[in-house]
C-alpha positions as CSV (number, residue, x, y, z in Angstrom):
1,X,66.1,-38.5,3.6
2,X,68.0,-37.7,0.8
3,X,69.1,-34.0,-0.5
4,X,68.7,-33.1,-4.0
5,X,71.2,-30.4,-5.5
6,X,71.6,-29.2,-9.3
7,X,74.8,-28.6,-10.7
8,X,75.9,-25.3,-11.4
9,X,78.4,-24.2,-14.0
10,X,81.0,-21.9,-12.8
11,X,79.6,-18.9,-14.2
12,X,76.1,-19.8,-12.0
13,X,73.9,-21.6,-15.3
14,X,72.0,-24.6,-14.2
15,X,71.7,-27.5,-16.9
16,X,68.8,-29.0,-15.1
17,X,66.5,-26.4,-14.4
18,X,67.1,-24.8,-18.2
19,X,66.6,-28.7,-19.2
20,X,63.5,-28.2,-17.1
21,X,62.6,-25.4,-18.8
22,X,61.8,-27.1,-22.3
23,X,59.4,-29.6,-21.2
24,X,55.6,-29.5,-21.1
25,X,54.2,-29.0,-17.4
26,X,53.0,-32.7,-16.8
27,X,56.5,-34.1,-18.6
28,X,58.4,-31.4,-15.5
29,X,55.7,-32.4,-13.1
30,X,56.6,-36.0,-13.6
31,X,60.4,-35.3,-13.3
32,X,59.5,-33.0,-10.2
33,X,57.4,-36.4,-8.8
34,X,60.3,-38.7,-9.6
35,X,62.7,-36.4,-7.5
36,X,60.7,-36.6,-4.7
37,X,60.6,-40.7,-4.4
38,X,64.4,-40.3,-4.6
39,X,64.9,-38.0,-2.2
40,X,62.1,-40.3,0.1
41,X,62.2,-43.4,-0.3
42,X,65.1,-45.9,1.0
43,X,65.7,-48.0,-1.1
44,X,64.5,-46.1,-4.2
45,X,63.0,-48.8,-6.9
46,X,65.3,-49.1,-9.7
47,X,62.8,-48.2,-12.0
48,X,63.3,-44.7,-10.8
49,X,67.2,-44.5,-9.8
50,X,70.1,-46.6,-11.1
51,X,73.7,-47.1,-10.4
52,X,75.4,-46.5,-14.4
53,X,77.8,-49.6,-14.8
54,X,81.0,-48.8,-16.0
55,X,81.1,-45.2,-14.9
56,X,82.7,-44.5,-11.9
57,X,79.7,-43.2,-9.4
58,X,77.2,-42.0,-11.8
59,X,73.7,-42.1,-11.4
60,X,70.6,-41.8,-13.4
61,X,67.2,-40.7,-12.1
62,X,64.5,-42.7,-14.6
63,X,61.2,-41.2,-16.0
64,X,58.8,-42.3,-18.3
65,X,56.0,-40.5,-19.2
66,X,53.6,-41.9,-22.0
67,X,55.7,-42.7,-24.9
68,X,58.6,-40.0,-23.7
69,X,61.7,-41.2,-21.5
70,X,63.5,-39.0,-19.3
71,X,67.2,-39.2,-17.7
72,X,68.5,-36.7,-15.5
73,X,72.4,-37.6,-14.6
74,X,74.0,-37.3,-11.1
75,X,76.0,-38.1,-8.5
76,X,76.5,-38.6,-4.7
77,X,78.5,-35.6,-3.4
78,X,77.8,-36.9,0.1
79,X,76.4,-40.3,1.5
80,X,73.3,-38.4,1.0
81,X,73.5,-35.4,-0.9
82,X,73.1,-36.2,-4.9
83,X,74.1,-33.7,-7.7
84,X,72.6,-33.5,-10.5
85,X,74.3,-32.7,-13.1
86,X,72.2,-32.5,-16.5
87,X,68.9,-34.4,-18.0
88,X,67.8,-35.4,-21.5
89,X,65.0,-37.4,-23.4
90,X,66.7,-40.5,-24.4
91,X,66.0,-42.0,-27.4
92,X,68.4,-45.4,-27.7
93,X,68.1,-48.7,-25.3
94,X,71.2,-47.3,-23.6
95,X,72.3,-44.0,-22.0
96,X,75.1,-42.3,-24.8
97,X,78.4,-42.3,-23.7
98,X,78.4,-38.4,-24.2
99,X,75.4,-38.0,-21.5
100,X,78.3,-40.0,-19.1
101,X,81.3,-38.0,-20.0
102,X,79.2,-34.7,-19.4
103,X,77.8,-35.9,-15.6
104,X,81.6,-37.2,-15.1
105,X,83.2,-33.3,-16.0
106,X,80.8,-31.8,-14.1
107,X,81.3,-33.9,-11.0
108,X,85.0,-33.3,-11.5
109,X,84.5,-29.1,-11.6
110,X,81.5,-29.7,-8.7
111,X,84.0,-31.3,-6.3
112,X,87.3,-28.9,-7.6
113,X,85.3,-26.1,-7.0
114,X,84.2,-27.5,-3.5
115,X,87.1,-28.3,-2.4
């Protein structure tokens, strides 16, 4: 079984749970539902985690709720620890280069600060 951790910032705010905080309950409950198939299932469908090409070890957990889609960034800390690091409600075919660049600072500072 997997372990799920959210990123911290330095100064102890958490860009999951406050990107958490701005969804309806059944949009969170769904994220919340996702989580738990990561964290249980071995393998996890692909519909529900992916392996970002191009980006050195970033993840992205997958929801879809209705007509809204759902990404929450991470990566593995520990063969089975992930980190996320951030989520957003994508709106283009492919995850923005931006969304990558933030998960990829934060995993830097999450392992500095670790270390």
């Amino acid at each position: 079984m997997r372990e799920i951790e959210f990123y911290r910032t330095a100064s102890g705010r958490c860009p999951v749970e406050e990107f958490l905080d701005t969804l309806s309950d059944k949009q969170a409950e769904k994220i919340l539902w996702v989580l738990r198939l990561v964290k249980s299932l071995d393998p996890v469908p692909r519909q529900y985690f992916k392996l970002l090409s191009d980006t050195d070890g970033i993840w992205e957990v997958r929801v879809k709720l209705g007509g809204d889609i759902f990404r929450l960034l991470g990566f593995f800390a520990r063969p089975q620890l992930i980190v996320l690091t951030h989520g957003f409600a994508k709106k283009t075919q492919k995850t923005s280069r931006k969304e990558i660049v933030i998960a990829q600072h934060r995993r830097k500072d999450y392992l500095e600060r670790r270390n």
